[in-house]
N, C-alpha and C positions, 0 to 999 in steps of 0.2 A: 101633663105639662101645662103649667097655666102660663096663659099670656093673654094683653089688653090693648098690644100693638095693634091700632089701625088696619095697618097693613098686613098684618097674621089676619085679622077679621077679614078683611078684603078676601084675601088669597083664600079664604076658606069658603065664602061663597063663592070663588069661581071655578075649587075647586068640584063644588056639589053639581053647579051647571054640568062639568063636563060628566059627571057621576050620573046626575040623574039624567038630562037631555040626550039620548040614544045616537042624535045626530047633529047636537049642536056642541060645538066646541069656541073653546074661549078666545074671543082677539089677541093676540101676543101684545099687541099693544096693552090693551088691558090687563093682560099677566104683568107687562112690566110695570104698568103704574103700580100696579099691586104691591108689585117690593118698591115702591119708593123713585122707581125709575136712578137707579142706581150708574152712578159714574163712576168711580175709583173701586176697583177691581181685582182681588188673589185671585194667581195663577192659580190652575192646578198642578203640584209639584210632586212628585216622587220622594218621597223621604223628607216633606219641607213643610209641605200643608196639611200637617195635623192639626189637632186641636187647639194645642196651647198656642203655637203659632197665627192661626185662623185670629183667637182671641185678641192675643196682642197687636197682629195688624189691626184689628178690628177697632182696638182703643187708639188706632191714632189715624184714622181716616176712612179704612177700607170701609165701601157699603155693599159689598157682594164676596162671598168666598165659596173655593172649590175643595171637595175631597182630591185627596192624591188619585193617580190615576186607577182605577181598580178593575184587576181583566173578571170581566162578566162569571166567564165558564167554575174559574177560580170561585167567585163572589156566592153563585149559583152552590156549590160543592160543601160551603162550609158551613156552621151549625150557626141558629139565630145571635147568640153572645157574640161568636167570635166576629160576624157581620156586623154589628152594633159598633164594635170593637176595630172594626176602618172606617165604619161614617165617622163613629165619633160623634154622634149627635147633640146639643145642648141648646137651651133655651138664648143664649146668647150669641147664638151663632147661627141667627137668621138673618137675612135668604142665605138660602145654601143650594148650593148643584153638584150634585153627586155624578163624576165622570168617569163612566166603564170604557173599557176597550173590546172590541168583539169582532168577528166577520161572519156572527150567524143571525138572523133576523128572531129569528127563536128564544135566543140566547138572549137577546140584549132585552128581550120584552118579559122574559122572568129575568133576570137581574133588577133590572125595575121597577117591576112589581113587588120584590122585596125590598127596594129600597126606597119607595115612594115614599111612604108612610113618613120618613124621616128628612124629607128635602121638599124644595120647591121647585123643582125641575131635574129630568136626569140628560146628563150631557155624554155626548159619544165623539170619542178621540176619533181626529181626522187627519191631523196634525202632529204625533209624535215621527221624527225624520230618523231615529236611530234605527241602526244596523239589526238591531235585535226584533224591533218591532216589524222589520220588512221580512225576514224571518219568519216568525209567527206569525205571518199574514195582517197585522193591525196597524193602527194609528194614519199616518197621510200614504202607505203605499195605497190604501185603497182607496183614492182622490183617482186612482186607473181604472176603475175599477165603477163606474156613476151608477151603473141597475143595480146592482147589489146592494150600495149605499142608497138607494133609492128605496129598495125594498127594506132595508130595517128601519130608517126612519119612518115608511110609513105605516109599518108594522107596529113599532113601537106608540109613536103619536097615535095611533087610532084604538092601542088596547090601555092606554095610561091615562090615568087620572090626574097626571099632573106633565106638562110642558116636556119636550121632547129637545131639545139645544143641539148643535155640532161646535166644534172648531175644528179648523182647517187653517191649510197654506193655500199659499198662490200659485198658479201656473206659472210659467214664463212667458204662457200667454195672456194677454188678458181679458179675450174673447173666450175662450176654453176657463178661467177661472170668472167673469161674469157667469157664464151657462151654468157652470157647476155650483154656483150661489143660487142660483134662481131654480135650477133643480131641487134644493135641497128644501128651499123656501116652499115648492109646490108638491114636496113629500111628507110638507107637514112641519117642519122644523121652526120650531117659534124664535128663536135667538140664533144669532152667528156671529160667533167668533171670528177674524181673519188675521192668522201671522205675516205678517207682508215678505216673509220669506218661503222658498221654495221647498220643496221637500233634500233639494242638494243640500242646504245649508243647516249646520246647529243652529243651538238656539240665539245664539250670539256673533254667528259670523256671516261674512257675505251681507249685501246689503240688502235694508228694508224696505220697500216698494211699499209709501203711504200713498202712490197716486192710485194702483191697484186697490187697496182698500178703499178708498174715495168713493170710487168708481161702483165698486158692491153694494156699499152702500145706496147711492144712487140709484143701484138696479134694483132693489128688494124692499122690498114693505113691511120688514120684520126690522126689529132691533138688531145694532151693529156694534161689536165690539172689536175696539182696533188693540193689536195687539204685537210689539216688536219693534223693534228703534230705539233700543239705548236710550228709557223711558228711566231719569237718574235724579230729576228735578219737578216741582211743581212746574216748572217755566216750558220745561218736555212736555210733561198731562195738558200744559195752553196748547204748545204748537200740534201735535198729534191730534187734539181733539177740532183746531183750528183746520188745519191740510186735510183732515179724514173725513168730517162731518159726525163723527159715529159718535152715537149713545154714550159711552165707556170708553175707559182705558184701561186694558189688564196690563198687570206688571208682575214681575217673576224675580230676576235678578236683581231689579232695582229695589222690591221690597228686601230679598233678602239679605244686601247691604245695607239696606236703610227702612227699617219696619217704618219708621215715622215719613215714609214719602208722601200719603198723600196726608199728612200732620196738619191739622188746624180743619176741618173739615168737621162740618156740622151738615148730617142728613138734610139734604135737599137743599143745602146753599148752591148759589151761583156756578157756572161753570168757570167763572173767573179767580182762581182763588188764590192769597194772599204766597209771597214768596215765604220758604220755608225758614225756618228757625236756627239759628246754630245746636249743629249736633249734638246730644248731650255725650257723656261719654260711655264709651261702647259698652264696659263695662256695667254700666247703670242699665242699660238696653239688654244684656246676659244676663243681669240678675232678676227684671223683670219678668224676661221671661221662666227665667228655672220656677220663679214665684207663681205661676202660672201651669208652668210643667207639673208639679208637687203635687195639685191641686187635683191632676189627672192622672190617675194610677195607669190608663194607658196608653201614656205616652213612650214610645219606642225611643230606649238607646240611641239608636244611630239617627235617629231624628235630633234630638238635645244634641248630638257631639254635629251636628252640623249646624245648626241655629248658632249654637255658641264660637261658633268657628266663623260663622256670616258675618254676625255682629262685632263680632272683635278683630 
C-alpha cells in the first residue's frame, strides 16, 4: 500500500521504536501528533462504521475513524479474508482504530496482533451499556471489574506494536471514575475515550456529565476524547471542546444524521471552526454514499439500509 503521508511516515517510525526498543515505548503524545493530533472523531458503530461510511464522514471533516465494534474471540476464530473483511482496511482511511470487545487478557493481545498490521492503534470497549454486552461479560460492565481491565491493558500495551486506547463511561462518582482514568493511563493505555454517561444510561438518554470528563482529563497525561451530549452542531464540537478541555470530540448519532457535522474542516485547522453550511439534500447525501458503497464489494446490506435511512 503506498503512501507519502507525513504522518503515515511519522507513525511508522514510532512504530519501529516500539518494535525494536525492547523497553522503550512511544509518548502517546507523540502517537498522537503522529495522526495529526486529530479532533473531529467517528464513533465506533455497530452496523454504521463500515467502510464506505468511515470514507464519506471522512470527505467532510472526520480526522479519526473506528472499526465497528468487533468481539476479539470471534475476530481470533475466523480466516485471514474474512478478518480483512471487518477492518475493512484502505489507503484512505487513515488513522484508524480498530475496537475489539473481550474479558480475556489473552484474547484481546491475539486479536491485536492480527489486526495491528492494518490500524493505528487497537481500542478495547469499556463503554458498551447494553443488556447483551452485560451478559457476555463485555463492554462498561467491566469498569467493576478495574484488575482485570488492568491486566489486559497492560497485557496488551506491552506485547503490541502499535498503541493500546479504551473507552469508557463515568461513574456516578467522580473520584471512583478519576481513579479508574488514571488506572487505565498507568496500565499503559495511550488514548481515552470518556462517554460522560453512566453505564445506566443509552447512548442517548439520561444526562451527559461534561464536568466529569473535564476533570479526567485534568487527571491524566494521555490524550482525551470527550464523548456524549447531543454533539448536533459545529457550535456543540466549540462548547464540548470549550467545558471538556479534551483533544477530540467523537460523534455517533450526530454523524449519522448529518455525515457533514464536522463539514468545512481542513486537517489541522483551528479548534474554532466556521458555522456549518445549509444541509444539502438528504438525498444527494444517500446517493453519495451508495457511490461509495459500490465501490466496496464488502459492504454489508444492513449497513446501506441504515446509512440510507440516517440520511434521509
Amino acid at each position: 500500500m503506498a503512501t507519502s503521508s507525513p504522518w503515515r511516515s511519522r507513525a511508522l517510525e514510532l512504530s519501529l521504536i516500539i518494535v525494536c526498543g525492547s523497553e522503550e515505548l512511544v509518548s502517546p503524545w507523540h502517537w498522537w501528533r503522529s495522526l495529526g493530533s486529530p479532533r473531529y472523531v467517528s464513533a465506533p458503530m455497530v452496523n454504521n462504521s463500515e467502510l464506505a461510511f468511515r470514507l464519506l464522514v471522512r470527505r467532510h471533516g472526520v480526522q479519526l475513524t473506528y472499526t465497528p465494534m468487533i468481539p476479539a474471540k470471534k475476530f481470533i476464530s475466523m480466516g485471514a479474508k474474512d478478518r480483512l473483511a471487518l477492518i475493512e482496511p484502505h489507503e484512505d482511511d487513515r488513522p484508524l482504530i480498530v475496537q475489539f470487545c473481550s474479558d480475556e487478557p489473552d484474547e484481546l493481545l491475539e486479536a491485536g496482533r492480527l489486526a495491528r498490521d492494518h490500524c493505528d492503534a487497537i481500542d478495547l470497549n469499556l463503554g458498551c451499556p447494553q443488556s447483551q454486552a452485560a451478559r457476555d461479560h463485555y463492554g462498561a460492565v467491566l469498569m467493576e471489574e478495574p484488575e482485570l481491565v488492568s491486566r489486559m491493558v497492560r497485557r496488551a500495551s506491552q506485547g503490541l506494536r502499535v498503541p493500546v486506547t479504551c473507552k469508557i463511561r463515568v461513574f456516578d462518582n467522580l473520584e471512583r471514575t478519576v481513579a479508574f482514568a488514571k488506572m487505565l493511563q498507568a496500565s499503559g493505555c495511550s488514548m481515552l475515550t470518556v462517554h460522560g454517561r453512566t453505564r445506566g444510561c443509552t447512548h442517548h438518554e439520561g444526562s451527559c456529565n461534561w464536568d466529569y470528563i473535564r476533570e479526567v482529563k485534568e487527571a491524566v497525561d494521555i490524550p482525551v476524547i470527550a464523548n456524549g451530549g447531543m454533539i448536533r452542531s459545529l457550535r456543540d464540537v466549540r462548547r464540548c471542546l470549550e467545558h471538556t478541555g479534551a483533544d477530540a470530540v467523537m460523534s455517533a448519532i450526530g454523524l449519522l444524521l448529518d455525515p457533514r457535522l464536522f463539514g468545512g474542516q481542513e486537517s489541522g485547522q483551528s479548534s474554532d471552526p466556521p458555522d456549518p453550511q445549509p444541509l444539502p439534500d438528504p438525498i444527494e447525501l444517500a446517493l453519495e454514499y451508495l457511490e461509495l458503497a459500490k465501490t466496496i464489494p464488502s459492504t454489508p446490506g444492513k449497513s446501506m439500509r441504515s446509512a440510507i435511512g440516517d440520511t434521509t
